[in-house]
C-alpha positions in Angstrom: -13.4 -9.1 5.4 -15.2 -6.2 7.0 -14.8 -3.5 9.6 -15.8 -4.9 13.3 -15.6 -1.6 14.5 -14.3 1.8 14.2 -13.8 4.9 16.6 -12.7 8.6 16.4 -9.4 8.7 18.7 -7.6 12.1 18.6 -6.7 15.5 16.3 -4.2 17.2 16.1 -2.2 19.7 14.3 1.4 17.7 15.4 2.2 14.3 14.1 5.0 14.4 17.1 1.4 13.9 19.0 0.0 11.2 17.4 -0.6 8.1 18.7 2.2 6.0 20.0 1.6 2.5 17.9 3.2 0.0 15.2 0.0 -0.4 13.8 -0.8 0.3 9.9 -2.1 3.9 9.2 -4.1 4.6 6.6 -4.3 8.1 5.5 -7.2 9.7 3.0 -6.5 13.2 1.6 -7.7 15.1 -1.4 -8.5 18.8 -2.7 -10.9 20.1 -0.1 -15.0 19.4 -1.1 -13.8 16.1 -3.0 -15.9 13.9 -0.7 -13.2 12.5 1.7 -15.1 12.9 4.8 -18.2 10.8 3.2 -15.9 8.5 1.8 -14.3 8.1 5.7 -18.1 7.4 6.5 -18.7 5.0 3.9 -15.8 2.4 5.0 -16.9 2.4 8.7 -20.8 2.5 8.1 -21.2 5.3 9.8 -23.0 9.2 9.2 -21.3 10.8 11.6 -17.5 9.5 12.3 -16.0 12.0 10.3 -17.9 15.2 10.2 -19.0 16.2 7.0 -19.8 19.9 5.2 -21.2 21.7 2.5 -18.1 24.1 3.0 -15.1 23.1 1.5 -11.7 23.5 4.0 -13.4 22.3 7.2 -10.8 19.7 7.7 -7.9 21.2 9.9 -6.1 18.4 12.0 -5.1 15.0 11.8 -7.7 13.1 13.1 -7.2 9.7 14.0 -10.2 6.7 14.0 -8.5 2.9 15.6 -10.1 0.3 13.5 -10.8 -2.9 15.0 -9.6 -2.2 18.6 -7.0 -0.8 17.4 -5.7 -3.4 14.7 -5.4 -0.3 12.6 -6.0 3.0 11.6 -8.0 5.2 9.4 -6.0 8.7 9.3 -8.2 12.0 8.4 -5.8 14.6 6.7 -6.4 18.4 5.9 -7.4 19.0 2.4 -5.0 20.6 0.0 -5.6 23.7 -2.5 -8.4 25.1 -0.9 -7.3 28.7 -2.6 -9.9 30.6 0.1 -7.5 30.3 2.8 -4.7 33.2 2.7 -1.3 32.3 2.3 0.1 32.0 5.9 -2.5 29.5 6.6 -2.2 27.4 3.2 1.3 27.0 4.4 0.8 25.9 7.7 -1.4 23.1 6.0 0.7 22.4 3.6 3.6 21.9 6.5 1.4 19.5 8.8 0.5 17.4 5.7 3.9 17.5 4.7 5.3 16.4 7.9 2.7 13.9 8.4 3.1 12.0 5.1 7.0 12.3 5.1 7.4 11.8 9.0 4.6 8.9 10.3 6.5 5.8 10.0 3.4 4.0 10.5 1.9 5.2 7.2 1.7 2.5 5.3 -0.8 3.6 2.2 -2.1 7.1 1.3 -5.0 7.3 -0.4 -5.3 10.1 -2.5 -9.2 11.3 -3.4 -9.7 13.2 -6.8 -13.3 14.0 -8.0 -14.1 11.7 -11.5 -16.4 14.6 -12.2 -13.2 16.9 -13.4 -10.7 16.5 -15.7 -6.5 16.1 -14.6 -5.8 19.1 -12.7 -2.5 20.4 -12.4 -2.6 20.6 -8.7 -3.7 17.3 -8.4 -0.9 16.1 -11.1 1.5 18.1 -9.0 1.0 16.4 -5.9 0.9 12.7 -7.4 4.3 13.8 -8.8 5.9 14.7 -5.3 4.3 11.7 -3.6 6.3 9.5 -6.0 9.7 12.0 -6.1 9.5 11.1 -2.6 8.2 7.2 -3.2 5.2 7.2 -0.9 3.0 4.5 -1.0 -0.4 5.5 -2.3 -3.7 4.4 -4.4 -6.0 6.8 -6.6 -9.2 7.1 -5.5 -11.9 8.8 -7.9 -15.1 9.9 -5.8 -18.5 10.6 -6.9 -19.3 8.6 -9.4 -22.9 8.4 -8.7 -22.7 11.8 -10.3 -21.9 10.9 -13.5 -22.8 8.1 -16.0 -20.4 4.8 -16.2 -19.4 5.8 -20.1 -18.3 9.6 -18.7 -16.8 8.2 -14.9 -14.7 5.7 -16.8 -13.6 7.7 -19.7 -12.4 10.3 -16.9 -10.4 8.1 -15.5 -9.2 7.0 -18.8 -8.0 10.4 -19.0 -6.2 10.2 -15.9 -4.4 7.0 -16.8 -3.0 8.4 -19.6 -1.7 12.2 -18.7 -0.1 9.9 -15.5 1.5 7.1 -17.6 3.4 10.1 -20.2 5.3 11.1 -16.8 5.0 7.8 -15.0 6.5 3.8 -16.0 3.8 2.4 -14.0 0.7 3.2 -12.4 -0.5 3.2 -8.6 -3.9 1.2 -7.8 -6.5 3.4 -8.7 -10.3 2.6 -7.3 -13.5 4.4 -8.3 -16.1 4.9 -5.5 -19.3 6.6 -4.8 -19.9 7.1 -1.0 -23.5 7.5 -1.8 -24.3 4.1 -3.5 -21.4 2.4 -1.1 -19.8 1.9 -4.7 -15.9 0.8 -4.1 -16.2 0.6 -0.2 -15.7 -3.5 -0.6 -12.3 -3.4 -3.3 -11.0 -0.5 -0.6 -11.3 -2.5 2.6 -10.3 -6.0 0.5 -7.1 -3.9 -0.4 -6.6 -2.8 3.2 -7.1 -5.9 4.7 -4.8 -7.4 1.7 -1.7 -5.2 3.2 -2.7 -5.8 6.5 -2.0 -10.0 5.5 1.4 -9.2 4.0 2.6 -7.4 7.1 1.3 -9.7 9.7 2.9 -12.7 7.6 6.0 -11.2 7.3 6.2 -10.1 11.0 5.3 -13.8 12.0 8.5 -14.8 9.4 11.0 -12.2 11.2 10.0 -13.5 14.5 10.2 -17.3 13.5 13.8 -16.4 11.8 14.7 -14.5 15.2 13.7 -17.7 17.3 15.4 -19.8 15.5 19.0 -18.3 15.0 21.6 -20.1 12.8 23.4 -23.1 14.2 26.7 -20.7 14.4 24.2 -18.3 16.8 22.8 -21.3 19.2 26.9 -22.3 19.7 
């Protein structure tokens, strides 16, 4: 299955001000300059739906893009760690992302981006940590593998695997990608579409079951 269509809908800095829906969210964050915004680009087909810079921490609201008319929703979030911006203002980031992740009901994955160029960092680590202390649904995604050689991407994520799996009894989906060769963008959307199935199906159950009753309910 493949995108039909996708379109930028609103930012903001509030997730009281997001849009009012029961569709699936999916949101993509990551340290700032690890790709997301190409990666965004990638999965809609597009050069220019999420805008895109040489400068890391240019991401500053939560932007939303309806996919499909609004069958779901591909969520832009601010980047984390980006040590440039003072203190006040890394909290202020850290408090929309925060309030986003732990707040949307209508998250249903986050996908987390992490450059397979770098070793585990401990910010990275640290955030994986909190997002299963606070069991939110999320995949790995490693970006940029164009930029390496398939012996060196997948021994990185080899790496990964196994500094997660010391702390962790099981691991979250993990996909490598490369938004430049369009490498990953087909497992990603077969994933999405794969959740999308399971909550349509079991929506169409809860209805039938609701229609229905039980024979005490009908007398």
């Amino acid at each position: 299955m493949d995108i039909k269509n996708i379109k930028y809908e609103i930012s903001n800095q509030d997730v009281r001000k997001c849009p009012e829906t029961d569709v699936p969210e999916y949101a993509f964050i990551g340290r700032s300059n690890v790709g997301k915004s190409s990666l965004i680009n990638m999965l809609g087909k597009s050069k220019s739906l999420a805008k895109t810079s040489q400068k890391p921490g240019k991401t500053l609201l939560i932007n939303h893009f309806k996919v499909d008319n609004g069958a779901w929703y591909v969520v832009d979030l601010p980047g984390y760690g980006y040590a440039a911006r003072g203190k006040e203002q890394r909290e202020k980031f850290a408090g929309i992302i925060r309030n986003y992740i732990l707040g949307r009901r209508q998250l249903t994955c986050l996908f987390v981006l992490i450059d397979i160029r770098h070793s585990p960092q401990k910010i990275d680590l640290e955030f994986l940590n909190w997002l299963g202390e606070n069991s939110v649904p999320f995949a790995i995604v490693f970006t940029k593998a164009d930029k390496l050689g398939p012996v060196a991407a997948q021994r990185n994520v080899d790496e990964y695997k196994k500094v997660l799996l010391e702390s962790w009894d099981e691991l979250p989906p993990v996909f490598i990608t490369s938004s430049e060769k369009g490498r990953g963008r087909e497992e990603l959307l077969d994933y999405i579409f794969s959740i999308n199935k399971e909550i349509s199906e079991s929506c169409e159950e809860e209805t039938e079951e609701s229609e229905s009753g039980s024979p005490e309910e009908k007398n």
